[in-house]
LOLUMMI-637698 format. One line per field, with one value per residue (C-alpha): residue number from 1; residue in one letter; x, y, z. Coordinates in nm, 4 decimals, always signed. Layout:
# LOLUMMI-637698
nr: c(NUM/...)
rest: c(a/...)
X: c(X/...)
Y: c(Y/...)
Z: c(Z/...)
END
This chain:
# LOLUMMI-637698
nr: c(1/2/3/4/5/6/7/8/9/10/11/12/13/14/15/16/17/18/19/20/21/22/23/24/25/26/27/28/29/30/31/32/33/34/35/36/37/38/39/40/41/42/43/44/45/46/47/48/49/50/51/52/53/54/55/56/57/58/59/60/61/62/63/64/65/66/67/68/69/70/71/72/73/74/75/76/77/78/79/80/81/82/83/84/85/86/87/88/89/90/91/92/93/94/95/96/97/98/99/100/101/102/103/104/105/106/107/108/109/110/111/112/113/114/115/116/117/118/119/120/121/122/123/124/125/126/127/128/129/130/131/132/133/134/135/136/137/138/139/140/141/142/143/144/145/146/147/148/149/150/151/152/153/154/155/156/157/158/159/160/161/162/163/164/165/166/167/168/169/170/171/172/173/174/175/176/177/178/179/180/181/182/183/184/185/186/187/188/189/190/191/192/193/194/195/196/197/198/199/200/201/202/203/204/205/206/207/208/209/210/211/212/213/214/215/216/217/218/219/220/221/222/223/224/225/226/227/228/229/230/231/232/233/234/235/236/237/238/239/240/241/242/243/244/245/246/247/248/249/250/251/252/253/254/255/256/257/258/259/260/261/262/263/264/265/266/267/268/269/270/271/272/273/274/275/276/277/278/279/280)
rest: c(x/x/x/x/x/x/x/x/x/x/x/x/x/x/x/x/x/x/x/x/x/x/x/x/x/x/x/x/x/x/x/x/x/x/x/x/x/x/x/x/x/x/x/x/x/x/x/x/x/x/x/x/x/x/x/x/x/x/x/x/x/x/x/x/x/x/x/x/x/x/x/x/x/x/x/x/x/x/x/x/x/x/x/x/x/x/x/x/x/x/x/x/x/x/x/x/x/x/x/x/x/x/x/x/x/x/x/x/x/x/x/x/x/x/x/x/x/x/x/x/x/x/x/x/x/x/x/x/x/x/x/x/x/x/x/x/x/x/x/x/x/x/x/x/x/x/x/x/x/x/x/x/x/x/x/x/x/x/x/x/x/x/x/x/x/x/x/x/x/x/x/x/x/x/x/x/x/x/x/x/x/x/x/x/x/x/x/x/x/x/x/x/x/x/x/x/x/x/x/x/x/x/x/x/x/x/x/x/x/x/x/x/x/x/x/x/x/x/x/x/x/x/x/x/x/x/x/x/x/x/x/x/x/x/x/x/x/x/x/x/x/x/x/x/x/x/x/x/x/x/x/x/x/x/x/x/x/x/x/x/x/x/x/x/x/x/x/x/x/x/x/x/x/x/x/x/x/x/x/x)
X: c(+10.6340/+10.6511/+10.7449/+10.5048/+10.6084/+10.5662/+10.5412/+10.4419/+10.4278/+10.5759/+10.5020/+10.3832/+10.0309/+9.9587/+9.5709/+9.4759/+9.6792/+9.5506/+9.8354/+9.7048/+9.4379/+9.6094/+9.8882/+9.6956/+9.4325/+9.7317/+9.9230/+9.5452/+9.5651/+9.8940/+9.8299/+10.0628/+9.9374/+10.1605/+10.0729/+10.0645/+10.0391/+10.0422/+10.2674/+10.2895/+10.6701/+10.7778/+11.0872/+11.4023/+11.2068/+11.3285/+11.6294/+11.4777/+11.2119/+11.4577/+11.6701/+11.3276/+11.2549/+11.6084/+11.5900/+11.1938/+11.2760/+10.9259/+10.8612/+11.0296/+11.0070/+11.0627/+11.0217/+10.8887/+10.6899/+10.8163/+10.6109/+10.6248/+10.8507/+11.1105/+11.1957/+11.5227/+11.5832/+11.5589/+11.8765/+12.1098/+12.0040/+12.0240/+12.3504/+12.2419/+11.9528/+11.8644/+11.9197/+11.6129/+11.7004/+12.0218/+11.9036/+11.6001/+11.7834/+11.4359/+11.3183/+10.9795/+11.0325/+11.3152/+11.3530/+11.4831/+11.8026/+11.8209/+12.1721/+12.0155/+12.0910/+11.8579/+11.7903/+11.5803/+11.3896/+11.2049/+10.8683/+10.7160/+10.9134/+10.7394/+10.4104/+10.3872/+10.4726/+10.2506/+9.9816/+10.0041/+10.0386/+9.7159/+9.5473/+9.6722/+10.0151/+10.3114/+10.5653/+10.6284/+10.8155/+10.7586/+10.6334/+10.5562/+10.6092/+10.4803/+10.6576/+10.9712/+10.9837/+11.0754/+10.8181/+10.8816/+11.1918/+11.0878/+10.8125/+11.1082/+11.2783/+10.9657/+10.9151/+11.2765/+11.1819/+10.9355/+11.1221/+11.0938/+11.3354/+11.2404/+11.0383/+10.9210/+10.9127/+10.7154/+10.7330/+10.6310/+11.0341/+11.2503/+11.5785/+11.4753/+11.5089/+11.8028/+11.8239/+11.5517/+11.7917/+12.0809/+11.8718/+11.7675/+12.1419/+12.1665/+11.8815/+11.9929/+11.6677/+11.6186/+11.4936/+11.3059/+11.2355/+10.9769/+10.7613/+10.3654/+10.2279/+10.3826/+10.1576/+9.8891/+10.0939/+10.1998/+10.2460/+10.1386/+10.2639/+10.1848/+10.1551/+10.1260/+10.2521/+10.1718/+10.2826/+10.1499/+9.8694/+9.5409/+9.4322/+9.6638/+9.5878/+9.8103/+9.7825/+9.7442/+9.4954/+9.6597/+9.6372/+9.3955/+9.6520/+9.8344/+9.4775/+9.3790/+9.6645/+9.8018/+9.7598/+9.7380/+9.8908/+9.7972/+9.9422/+9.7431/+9.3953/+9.2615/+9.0719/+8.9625/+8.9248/+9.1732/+9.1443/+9.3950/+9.2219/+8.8773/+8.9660/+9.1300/+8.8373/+8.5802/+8.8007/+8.7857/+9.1010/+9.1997/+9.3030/+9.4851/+9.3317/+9.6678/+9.4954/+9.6919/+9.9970/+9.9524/+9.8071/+10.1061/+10.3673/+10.2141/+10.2286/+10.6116/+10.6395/+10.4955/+10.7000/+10.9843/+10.8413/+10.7618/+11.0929/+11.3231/+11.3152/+11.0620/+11.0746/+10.9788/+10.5970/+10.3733/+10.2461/+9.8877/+9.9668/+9.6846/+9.4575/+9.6456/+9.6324/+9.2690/+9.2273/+9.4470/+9.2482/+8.9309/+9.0440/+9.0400)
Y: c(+14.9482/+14.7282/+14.3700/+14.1070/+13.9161/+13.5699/+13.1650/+12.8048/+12.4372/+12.1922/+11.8979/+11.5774/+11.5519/+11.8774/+11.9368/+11.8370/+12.0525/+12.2260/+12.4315/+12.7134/+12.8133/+12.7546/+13.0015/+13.2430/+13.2675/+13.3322/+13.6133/+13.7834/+13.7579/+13.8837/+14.1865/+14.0667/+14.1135/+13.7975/+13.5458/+13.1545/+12.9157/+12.5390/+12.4244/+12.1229/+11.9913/+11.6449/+11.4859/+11.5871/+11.9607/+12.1035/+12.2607/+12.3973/+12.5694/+12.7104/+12.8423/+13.0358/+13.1717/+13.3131/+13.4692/+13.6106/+13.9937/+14.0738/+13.9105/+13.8905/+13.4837/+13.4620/+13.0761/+12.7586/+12.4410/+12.1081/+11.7673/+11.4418/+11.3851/+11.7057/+11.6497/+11.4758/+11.6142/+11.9836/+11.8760/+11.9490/+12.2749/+12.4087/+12.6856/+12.5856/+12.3869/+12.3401/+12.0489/+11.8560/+11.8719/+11.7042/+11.4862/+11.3637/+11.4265/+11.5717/+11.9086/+12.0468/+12.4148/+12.6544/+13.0343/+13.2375/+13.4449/+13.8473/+13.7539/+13.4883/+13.1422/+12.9055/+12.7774/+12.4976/+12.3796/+12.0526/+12.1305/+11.7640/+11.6771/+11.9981/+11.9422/+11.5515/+11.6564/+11.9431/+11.7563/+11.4556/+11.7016/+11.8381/+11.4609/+11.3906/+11.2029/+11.3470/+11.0442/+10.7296/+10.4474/+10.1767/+10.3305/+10.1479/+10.3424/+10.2382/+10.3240/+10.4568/+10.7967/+11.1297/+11.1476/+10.8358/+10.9785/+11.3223/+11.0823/+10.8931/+11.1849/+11.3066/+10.9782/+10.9959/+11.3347/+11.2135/+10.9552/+10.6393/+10.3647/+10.0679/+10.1148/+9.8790/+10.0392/+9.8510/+9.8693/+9.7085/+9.6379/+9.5926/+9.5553/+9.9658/+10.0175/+10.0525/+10.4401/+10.3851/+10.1636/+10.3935/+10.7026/+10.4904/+10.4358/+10.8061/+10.9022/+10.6167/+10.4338/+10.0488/+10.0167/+9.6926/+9.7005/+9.4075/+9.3773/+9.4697/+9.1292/+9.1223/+9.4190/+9.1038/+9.0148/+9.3111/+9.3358/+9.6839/+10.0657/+10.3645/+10.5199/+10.4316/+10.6809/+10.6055/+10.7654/+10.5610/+10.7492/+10.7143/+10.4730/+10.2045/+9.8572/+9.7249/+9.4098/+9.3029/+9.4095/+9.5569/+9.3193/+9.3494/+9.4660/+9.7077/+9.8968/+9.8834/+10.0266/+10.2557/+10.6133/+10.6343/+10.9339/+10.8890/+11.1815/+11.1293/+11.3571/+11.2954/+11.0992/+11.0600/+10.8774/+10.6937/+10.3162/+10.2259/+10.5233/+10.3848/+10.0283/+10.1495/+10.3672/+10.0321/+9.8561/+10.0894/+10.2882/+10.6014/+10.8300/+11.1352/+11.2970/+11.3880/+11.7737/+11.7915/+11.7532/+11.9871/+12.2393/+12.2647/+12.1896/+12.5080/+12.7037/+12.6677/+12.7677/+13.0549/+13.1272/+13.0649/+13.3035/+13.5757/+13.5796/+13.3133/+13.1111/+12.8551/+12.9118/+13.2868/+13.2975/+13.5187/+13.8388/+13.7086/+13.3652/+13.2188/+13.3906/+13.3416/+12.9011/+12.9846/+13.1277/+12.8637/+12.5859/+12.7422/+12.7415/+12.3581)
Z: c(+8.6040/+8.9027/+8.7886/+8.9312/+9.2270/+9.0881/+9.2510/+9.1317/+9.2360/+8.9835/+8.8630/+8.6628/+8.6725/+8.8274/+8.7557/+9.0632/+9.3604/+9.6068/+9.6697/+9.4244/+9.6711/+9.9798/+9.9007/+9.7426/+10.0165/+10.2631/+10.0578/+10.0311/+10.4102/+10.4082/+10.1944/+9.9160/+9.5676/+9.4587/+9.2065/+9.2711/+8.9600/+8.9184/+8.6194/+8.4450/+8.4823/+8.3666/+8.4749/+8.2895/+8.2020/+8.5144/+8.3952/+8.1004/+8.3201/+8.5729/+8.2467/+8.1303/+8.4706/+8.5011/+8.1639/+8.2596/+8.2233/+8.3400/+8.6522/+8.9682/+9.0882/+9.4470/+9.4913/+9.4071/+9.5599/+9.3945/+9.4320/+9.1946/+9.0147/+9.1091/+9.4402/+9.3976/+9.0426/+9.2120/+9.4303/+9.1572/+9.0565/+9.4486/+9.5587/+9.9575/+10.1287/+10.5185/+10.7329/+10.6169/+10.2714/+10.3541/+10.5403/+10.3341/+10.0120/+9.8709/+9.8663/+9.7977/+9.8282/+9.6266/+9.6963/+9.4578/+9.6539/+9.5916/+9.4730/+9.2034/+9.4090/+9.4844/+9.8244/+9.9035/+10.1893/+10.2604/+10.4334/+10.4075/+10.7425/+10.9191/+10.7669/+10.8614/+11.2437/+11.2336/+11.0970/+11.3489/+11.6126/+11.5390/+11.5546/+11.9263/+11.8234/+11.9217/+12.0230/+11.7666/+11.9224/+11.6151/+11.2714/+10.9683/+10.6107/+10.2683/+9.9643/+9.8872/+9.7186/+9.8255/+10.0341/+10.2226/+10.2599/+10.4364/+10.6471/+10.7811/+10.8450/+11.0318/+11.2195/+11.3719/+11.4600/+11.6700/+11.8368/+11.6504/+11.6803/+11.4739/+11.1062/+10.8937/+10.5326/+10.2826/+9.9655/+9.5984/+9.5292/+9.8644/+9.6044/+9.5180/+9.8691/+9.9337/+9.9951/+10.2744/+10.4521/+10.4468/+10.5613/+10.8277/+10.9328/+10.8957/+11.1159/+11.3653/+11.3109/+11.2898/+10.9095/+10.8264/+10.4327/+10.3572/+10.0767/+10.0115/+10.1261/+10.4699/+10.5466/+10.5893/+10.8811/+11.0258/+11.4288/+11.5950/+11.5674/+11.6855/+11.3376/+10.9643/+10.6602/+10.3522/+10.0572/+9.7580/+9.5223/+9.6881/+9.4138/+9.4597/+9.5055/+9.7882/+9.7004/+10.0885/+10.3249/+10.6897/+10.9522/+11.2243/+11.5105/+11.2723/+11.2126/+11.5711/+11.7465/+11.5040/+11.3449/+10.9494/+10.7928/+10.3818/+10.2739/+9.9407/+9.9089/+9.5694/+9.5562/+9.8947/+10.0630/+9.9436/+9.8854/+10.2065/+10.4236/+10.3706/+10.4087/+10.7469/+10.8494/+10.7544/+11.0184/+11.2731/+11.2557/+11.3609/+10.9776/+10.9410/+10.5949/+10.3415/+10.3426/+10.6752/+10.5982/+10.2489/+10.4666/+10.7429/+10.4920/+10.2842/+10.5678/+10.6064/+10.2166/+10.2988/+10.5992/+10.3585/+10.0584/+10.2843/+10.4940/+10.3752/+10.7050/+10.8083/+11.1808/+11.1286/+11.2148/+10.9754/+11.1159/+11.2517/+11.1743/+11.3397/+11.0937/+10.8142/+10.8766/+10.9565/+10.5666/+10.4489/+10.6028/+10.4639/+10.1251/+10.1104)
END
C-alpha cells in the first residue's frame, strides 16, 4: 500500500490559518493527491512532534510550514537551511530530506517582496517596522532586500530589541529601535511592516506624514481589517492586506515541497497562484 504523502503548518493558536486551503488548492492543481493539515503546536512541543513524525511508519511527511511560536525554536532541530534562514535566524518552512534531514527555508522574506511587488513598490529607501518577532525579523530582511538604508523598528520593549539591532548591522542597515509612542511623531517612509496581531492596541496613533507618504504592509489577516490597517485606510493611506504576503510566501512552500528549491517555478505556475489566490 502506497503510504500517504503527508504536510502541516504548526503552531499556537492555529484555528484560524489559511494555509490549509491555499496548499491544498495548489497540489489539486498540481495533480498531487497530498494531504495538508493545520496542527496545534505550543512552544517547547516541537521536539516531541518531530520525534512522532519520524517514528510515523505509515505516512511519508515531506515538509512542514512553521508560524508563531516555532520559528526560532525550529532552528535547532534543522541538518541545513538557505541563506535567509541564516540571515533572519527564523524559518517558516522544513522539508523532510530522502536521507531523513531536515532542511529549512524562510519564505516570509520572498513573500513580503512578492507581495509589495504586486502593490506597485519595489524600492524602500527609509522603512519603519513594528514589533520584534520572527517576523520582524524576515521583514527586515526583506526591506534590505529592497534597498533600504535607514529603519526605524518600533516596538512595545526597545531593551528586547536588541537582536533587531544586530541584524541590522548584519544586513548593513541603519536600525533605529524606539518605542510604541514615538510612532505619534514619526517623520515619512516609503513603507510600513507591521507584524503585531491585528488586534493590538498601539497605544499611539501614526502620525499624519508617516500615513501619507508611506505603504503599510500588516502582515496580520484575521481579523481584518486590522485595527492599525483601518485606522490607516480612515486616514487615507495606501494598505497592503497580510493575505499577500501568506499567499506568495505559500507559493514558495510549495515550490519547496514539490522540488526542494524555491526558485524552481511550478509546472503552469501562473495557474496554480491563480487557484491559490482563489482559495482565500
Amino acid at each position: 500500500m502506497t503510504m500517504a504523502t503527508r504536510l502541516a503548518v504548526l503552531g499556537s493558536p492555529i484555528e484560524h490559518s489559511k494555509s490549509p486551503p491555499l496548499h491544498l488548492a495548489a497540489y489539486e492543481r498540481l495533480g498531487l493527491d497530498w494531504r495538508y493539515d493545520a496542527i496545534e503546536v505550543r512552544s517547547g512541543e516541537l521536539a516531541g512532534f518531530l520525534g512522532r513524525v519520524r517514528a510515523d511508519a505509515d505516512a511519508a511527511w515531506r515538509g512542514l510550514s512553521l508560524t508563531m511560536p516555532l520559528k526560532h525554536e525550529v532552528l535547532e532541530h534543522l541538518d541545513g537551511a538557505d541563506r535567509l534562514v541564516e540571515l533572519a535566524r527564523a524559518a517558516n518552512t522544513v522539508r523532510f530530506a530522502e536521507d531523513g534531514t531536515l532542511q529549512g527555508f524562510n519564505t516570509d522574506v520572498g513573500g513580503i517582496v512578492r507581495a509589495l511587488g504586486e502593490a506597485g513598490l519595489e524600492r524602500v529607501h527609509r522603512g519603519v517596522l513594528i514589533g520584534g518577532g520572527a517576523t520582524a525579523s524576515s521583514a527586515l530582511v526583506a526591506m534590505a532586500e529592497l534597498g533600504a538604508v535607514e529603519v526605524d523598528a518600533v516596538v512595545r520593549n526597545p531593551d528586547r530589541a536588541i537582536g533587531v539591532e544586530e541584524l541590522g548591522r548584519r544586513l548593513g542597515l541603519v536600525v533605529h529601535v524606539r518605542p510604541l509612542a514615538e510612532l505619534a511623531d514619526a517623520a515619512s517612509a516609503d513603507l510600513v511592516v507591521s507584524t503585531v496581531p491585528g488586534g493590538s492596541d498601539l497605544g499611539a496613533v501614526p502620525s499624519a506624514p508617516l500615513t501619507t507618504s508611506a505603504l503599510l504592509l500588516d502582515v496580520a489577516y484575521d481579523p481584518w481589517p486590522s485595527r492599525l490597517a483601518a485606522g490607516w485606510l480612515d486616514r487615507g493611506g495606501r494598505v497592503v492586506h497580510g493575505v499577500g504576503m501568506l499567499l506568495h510566501q505559500a507559493l514558495l512552500q510549495v515550490r519547496i515541497f514539490v522540488s526542494g528549491d524555491p526558485f524552481e517555478p511550478l509546472p503552469d505556475e501562473e495557474a496554480v497562484l491563480d487557484v491559490m489566490r482563489r482559495s482565500l
